[in-house]
C-alpha positions as a printed NumPy array, in Angstrom:
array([[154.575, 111.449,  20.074],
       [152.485, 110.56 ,  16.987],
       [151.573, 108.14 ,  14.351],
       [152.253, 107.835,  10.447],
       [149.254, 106.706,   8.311],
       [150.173, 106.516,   4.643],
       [147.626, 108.684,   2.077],
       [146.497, 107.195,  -1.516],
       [144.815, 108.772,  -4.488],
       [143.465, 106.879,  -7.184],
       [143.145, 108.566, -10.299],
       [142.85 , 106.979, -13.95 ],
       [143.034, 103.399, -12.364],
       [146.437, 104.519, -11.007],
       [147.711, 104.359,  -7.322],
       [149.51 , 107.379,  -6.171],
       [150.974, 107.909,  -2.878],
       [150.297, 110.957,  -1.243],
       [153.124, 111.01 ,   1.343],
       [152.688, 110.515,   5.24 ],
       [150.153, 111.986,   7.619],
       [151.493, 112.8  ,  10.904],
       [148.974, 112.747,  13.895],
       [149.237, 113.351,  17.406],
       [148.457, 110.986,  19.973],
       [146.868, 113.29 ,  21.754],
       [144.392, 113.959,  19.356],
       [143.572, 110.926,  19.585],
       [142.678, 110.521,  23.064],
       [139.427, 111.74 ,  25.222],
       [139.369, 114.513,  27.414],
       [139.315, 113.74 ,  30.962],
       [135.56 , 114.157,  31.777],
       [134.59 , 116.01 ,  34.776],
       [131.201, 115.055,  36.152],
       [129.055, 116.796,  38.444],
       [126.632, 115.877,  41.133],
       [124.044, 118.298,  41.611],
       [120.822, 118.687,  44.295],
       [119.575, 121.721,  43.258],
       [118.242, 123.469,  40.373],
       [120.545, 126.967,  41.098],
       [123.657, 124.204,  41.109],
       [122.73 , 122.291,  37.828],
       [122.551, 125.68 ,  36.308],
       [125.668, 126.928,  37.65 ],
       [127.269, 124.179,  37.317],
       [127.011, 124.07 ,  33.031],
       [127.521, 127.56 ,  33.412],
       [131.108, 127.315,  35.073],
       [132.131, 124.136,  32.97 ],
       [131.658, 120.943,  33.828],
       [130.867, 118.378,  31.118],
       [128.355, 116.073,  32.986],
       [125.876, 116.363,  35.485],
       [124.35 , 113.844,  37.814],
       [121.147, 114.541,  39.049],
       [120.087, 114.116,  42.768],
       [117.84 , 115.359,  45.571],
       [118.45 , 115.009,  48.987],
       [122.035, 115.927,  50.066],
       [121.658, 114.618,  53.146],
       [120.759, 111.25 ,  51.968],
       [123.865, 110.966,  50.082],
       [121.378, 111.504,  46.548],
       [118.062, 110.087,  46.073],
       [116.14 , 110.237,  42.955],
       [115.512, 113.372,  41.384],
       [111.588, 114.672,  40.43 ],
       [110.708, 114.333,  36.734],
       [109.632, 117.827,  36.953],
       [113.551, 118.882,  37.272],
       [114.614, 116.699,  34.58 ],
       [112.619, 117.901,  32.479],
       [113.192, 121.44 ,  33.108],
       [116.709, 120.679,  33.097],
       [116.74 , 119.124,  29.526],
       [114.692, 122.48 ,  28.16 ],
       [117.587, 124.735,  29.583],
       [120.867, 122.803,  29.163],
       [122.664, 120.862,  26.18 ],
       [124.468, 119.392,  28.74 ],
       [123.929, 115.444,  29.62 ],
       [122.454, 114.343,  32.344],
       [122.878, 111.33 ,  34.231],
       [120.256, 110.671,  36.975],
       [120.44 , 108.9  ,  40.276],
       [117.907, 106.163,  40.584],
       [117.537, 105.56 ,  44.277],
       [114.535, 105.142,  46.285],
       [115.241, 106.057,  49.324],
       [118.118, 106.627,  51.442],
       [120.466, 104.128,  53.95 ],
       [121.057, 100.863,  53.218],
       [121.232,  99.723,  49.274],
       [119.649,  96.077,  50.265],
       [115.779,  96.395,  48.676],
       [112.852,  95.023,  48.922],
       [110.847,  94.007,  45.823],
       [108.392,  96.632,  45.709],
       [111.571,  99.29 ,  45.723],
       [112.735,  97.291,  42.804],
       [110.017,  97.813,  40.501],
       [109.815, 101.265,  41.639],
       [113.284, 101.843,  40.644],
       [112.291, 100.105,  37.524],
       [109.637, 102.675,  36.52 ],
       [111.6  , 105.298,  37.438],
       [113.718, 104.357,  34.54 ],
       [111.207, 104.259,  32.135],
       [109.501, 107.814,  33.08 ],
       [112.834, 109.527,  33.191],
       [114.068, 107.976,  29.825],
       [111.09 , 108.943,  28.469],
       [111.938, 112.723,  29.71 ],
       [115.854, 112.836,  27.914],
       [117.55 , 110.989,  30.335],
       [120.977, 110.507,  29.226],
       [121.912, 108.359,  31.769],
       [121.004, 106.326,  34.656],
       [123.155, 105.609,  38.403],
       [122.34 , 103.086,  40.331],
       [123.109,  99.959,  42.253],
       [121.764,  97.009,  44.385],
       [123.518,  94.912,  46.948],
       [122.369,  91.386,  48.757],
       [121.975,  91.294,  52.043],
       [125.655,  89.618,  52.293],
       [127.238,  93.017,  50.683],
       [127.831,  91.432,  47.538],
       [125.961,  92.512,  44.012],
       [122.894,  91.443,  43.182],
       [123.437,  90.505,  39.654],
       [119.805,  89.81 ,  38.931],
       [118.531,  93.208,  40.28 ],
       [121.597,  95.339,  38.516],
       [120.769,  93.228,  35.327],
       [117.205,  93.476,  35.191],
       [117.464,  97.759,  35.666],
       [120.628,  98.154,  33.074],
       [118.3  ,  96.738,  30.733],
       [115.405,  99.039,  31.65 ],
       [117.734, 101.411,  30.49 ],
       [117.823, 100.219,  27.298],
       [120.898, 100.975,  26.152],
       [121.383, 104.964,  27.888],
       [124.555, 104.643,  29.987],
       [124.928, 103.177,  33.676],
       [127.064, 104.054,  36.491],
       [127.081, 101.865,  39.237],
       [127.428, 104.102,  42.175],
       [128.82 , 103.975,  45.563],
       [127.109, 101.309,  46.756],
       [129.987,  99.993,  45.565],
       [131.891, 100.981,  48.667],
       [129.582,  99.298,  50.777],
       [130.147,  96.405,  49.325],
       [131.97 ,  93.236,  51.201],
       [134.555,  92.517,  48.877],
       [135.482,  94.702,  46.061],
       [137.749,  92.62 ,  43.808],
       [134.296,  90.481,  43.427],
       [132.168,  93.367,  42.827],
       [134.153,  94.875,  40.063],
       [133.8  ,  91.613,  38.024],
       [130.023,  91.772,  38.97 ],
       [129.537,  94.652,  38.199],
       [131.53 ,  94.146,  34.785],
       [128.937,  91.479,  34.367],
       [125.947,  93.536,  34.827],
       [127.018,  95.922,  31.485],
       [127.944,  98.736,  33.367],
       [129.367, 101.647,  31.983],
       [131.546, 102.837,  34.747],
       [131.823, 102.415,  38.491],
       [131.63 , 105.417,  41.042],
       [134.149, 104.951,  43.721],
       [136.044, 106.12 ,  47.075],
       [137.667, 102.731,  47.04 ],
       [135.593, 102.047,  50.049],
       [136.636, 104.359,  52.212],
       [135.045, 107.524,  53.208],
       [136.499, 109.595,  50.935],
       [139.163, 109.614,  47.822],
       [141.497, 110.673,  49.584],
       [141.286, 107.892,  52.091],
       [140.968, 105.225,  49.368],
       [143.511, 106.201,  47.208],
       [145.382, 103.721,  46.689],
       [142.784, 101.524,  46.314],
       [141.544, 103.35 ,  43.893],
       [144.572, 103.045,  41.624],
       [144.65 ,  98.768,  42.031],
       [140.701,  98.887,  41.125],
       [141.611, 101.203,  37.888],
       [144.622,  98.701,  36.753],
       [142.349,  95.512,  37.831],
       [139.343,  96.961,  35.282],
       [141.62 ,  98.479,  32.474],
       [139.281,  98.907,  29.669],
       [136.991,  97.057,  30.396],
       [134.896,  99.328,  32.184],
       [135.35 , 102.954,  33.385],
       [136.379, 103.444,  37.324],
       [135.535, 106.883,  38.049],
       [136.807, 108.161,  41.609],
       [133.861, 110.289,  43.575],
       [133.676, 111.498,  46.776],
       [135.801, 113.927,  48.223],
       [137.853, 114.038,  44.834],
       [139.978, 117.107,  44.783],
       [142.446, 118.752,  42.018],
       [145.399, 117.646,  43.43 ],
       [144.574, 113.655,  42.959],
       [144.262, 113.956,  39.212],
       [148.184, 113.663,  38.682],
       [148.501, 110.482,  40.342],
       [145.375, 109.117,  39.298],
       [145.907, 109.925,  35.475],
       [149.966, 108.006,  36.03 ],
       [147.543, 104.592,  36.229],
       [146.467, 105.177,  32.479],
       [143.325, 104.817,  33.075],
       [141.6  , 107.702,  34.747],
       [139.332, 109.224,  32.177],
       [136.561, 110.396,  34.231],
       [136.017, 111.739,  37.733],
       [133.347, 112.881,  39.657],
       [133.422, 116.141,  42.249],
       [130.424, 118.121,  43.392],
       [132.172, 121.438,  43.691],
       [129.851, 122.328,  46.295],
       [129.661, 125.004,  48.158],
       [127.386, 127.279,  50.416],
       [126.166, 130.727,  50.312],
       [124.314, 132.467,  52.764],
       [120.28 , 132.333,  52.545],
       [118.429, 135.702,  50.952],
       [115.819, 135.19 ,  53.737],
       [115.333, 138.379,  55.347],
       [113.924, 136.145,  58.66 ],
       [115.003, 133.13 ,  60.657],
       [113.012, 131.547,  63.348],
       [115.509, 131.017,  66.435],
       [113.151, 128.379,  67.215],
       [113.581, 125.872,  64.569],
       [116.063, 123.246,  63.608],
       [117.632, 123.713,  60.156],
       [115.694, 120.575,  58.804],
       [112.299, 122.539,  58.883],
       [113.23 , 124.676,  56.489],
       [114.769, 127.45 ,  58.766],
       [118.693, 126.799,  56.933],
       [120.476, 130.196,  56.97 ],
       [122.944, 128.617,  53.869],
       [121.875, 127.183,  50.522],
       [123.638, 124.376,  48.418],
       [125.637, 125.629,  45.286],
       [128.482, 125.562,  43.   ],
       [131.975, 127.079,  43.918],
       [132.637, 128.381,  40.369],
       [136.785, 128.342,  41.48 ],
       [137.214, 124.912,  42.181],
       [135.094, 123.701,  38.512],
       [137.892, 126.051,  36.69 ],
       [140.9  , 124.052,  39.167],
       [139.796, 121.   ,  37.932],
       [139.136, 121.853,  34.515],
       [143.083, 123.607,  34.156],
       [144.448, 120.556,  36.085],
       [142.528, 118.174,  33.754],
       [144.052, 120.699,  30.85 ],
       [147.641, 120.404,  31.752],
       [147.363, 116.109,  32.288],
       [146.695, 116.488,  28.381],
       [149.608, 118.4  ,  27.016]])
């Protein structure tokens, strides 16, 4: 499938037509962004290196991402082209804050825009599990006009037909989602009704469990034109000694965090062959 568009020349004050210009939808569409979420320095590297086209920048797996040093950023941005989104989050559990964690989230903004930033992820609920408009408006601005994701706090919210038009609202850019379920898998379908509810009017990017074989039904909505999978993997620790007598969260893990180079290059060819 393609378009016409009619060429013109005008020459001596005359109007010539230069015949018809075929072009291909699908040149005319946007890849299918895949987006990273990274934790470690070894997986932001590898990750650009086996082909992702965004990352997000974290720390603290185990939290479920908390906001990443300056320090990385801004080693990050002197080794990569790549852009990088990073999570703004001050701490782990809930995504109810208190004032003070406001403003800190707040400054966190500026000091990481002011290190390349391409993008900020972040969100704030009330106490009820709805969005707090005012918080989520007063940070998108902080950004000052780099992109915003509004993460999966959106899950934990109480009702997400309502927190898709908040978040609409608030000028984000796209919403990361399970569907509010565990995983993407879970919230499939859900997933699907939130990406026909939003249409274009803002991006609903599925994350959390996401694997190849949900792009096909996904992409049949029309509207999936980014999603987010951490690709993660583990590989064994080069420590040449363990201490049998510590837990792994004193810093006695025999595995390491990383990239499984396979599964970036499975979702890259299945993103390939939804564009044909």
């Amino acid at each position: 499938m393609g378009v016409f568009i009619c060429c013109f020349n005008i020459h001596n004050g005359k109007l010539t037509n230069l015949g018809r210009l075929r072009i291909k939808f699908k040149s005319l569409m946007s890849k299918i962004l895949l987006e990273a979420p990274v934790y470690t320095l070894e997986a932001a590297l590898l990750a650009t290196a086996y082909g992702v086209d965004r990352l997000e920048l974290c720390s603290d797996f185990g939290e479920g991402g908390v906001t990443p040093s300056p320090g990385m950023l801004s080693y990050l941005k002197s080794k990569i082209d790549l852009p990088i989104f990073v999570m703004v989050r001050p701490r782990g559990g809930d995504f109810f804050y208190s004032a003070e964690e406001l403003k800190v989230m707040e400054k966190e903004i500026e000091i990481l825009k002011s290190l390349g930033a391409d993008g900020f992820v972040f969100g704030v609920l009330n106490a009820d599990g709805s969005v707090n408009v005012d918080a989520c408006s007063v940070l998108v601005r902080a950004a000052g006009g780099s992109p915003c994701t509004f993460h999966r706090a959106f899950d934990a919210s109480s009702d997400l037909e309502k927190a898709l038009e908040a978040v609409i609202g608030c000028r984000f850019d796209r919403i990361l989602t399970s569907g509010g379920r565990n995983t993407v898998t879970d919230g499939l379908d859900i997933i699907k009704k939130l990406m026909l509810a939003a249409g274009n009017r803002i991006i609903i990017m599925p994350g959390g469990g996401t694997v190849p074989s949900h792009l096909r039904e996904l992409h049949a909505t029309g509207y999936l034109k980014e999603v987010h999978s951490s690709c993660k993997s583990y590989r064994n620790s080069e420590s040449t000694y363990i201490n049998p007598n510590l837990h792994e969260g004193v810093g006695n893990a025999n595995r390491v965090l990383t990239v499984d180079k396979r599964l970036v290059e499975e979702f890259q060819r299945q993103i390939k062959a939804l564009e044909r």
